[in-house]
C-alpha positions as CSV (number, residue, x, y, z in Angstrom):
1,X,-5.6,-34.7,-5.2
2,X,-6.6,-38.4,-5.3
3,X,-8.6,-38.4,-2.3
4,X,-10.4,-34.8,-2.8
5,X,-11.8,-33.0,-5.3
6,X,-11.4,-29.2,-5.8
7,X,-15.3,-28.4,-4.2
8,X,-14.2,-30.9,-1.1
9,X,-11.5,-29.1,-0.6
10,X,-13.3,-25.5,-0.6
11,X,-15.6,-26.7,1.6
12,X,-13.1,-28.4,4.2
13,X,-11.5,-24.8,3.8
14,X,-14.8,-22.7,4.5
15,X,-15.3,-25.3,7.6
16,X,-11.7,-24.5,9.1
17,X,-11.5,-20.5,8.5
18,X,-15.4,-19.4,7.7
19,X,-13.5,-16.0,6.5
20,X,-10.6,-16.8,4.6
21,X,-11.2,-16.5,0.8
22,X,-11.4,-18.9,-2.0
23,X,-10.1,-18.7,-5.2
24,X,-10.8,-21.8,-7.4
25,X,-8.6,-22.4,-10.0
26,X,-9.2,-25.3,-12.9
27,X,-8.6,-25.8,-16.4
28,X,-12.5,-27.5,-16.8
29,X,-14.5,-25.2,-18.9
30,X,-17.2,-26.0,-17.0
31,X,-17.5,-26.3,-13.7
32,X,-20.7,-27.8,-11.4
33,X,-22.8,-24.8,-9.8
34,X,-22.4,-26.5,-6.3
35,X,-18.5,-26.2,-6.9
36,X,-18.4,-22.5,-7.3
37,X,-21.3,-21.6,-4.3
38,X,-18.3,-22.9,-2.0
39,X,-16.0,-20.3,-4.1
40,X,-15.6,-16.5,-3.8
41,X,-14.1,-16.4,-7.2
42,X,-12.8,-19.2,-10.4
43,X,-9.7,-18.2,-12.3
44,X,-9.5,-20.7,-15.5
45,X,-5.8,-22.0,-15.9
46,X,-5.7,-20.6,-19.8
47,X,-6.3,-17.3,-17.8
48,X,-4.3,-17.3,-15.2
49,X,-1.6,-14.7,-15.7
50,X,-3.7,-12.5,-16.7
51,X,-6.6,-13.0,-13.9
52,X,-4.8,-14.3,-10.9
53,X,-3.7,-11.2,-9.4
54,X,-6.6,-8.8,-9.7
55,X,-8.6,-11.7,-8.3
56,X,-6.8,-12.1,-5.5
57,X,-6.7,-8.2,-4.9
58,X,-10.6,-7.9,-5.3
59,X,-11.0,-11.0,-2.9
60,X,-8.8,-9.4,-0.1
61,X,-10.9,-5.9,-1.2
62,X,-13.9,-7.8,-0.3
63,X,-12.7,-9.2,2.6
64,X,-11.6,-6.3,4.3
65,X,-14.8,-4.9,4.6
């Protein structure tokens, strides 16, 4: 993404579909706080086949509330 970073992108997401969950995923071990508030939930890439699913299954859990 030259032009965005992953937190731009989250929060052009959260301005097009308010409800639509997020699910950052990145291989920084640390990531800026103001990153994740735009977040519902961070997968690190060295986790990823392990994490990804559940994550997504709790997200859409939450979601359908």
């Amino acid at each position: 993404m030259p032009d965005m970073n992953g937190q731009d992108v989250a929060i052009a997401m959260r301005r097009l579909q308010p409800q639509a969950p997020i699910i950052m995923l990145s291989g920084a071990a640390d990531l800026p706080e103001q990153a994740l508030e735009w977040a519902d939930a961070f997968v690190a890439t060295d986790r990823l086949a392990g994490q990804l699913l559940p994550t997504i299954a709790q997200s859409q859990e939450g979601h359908d509330r």
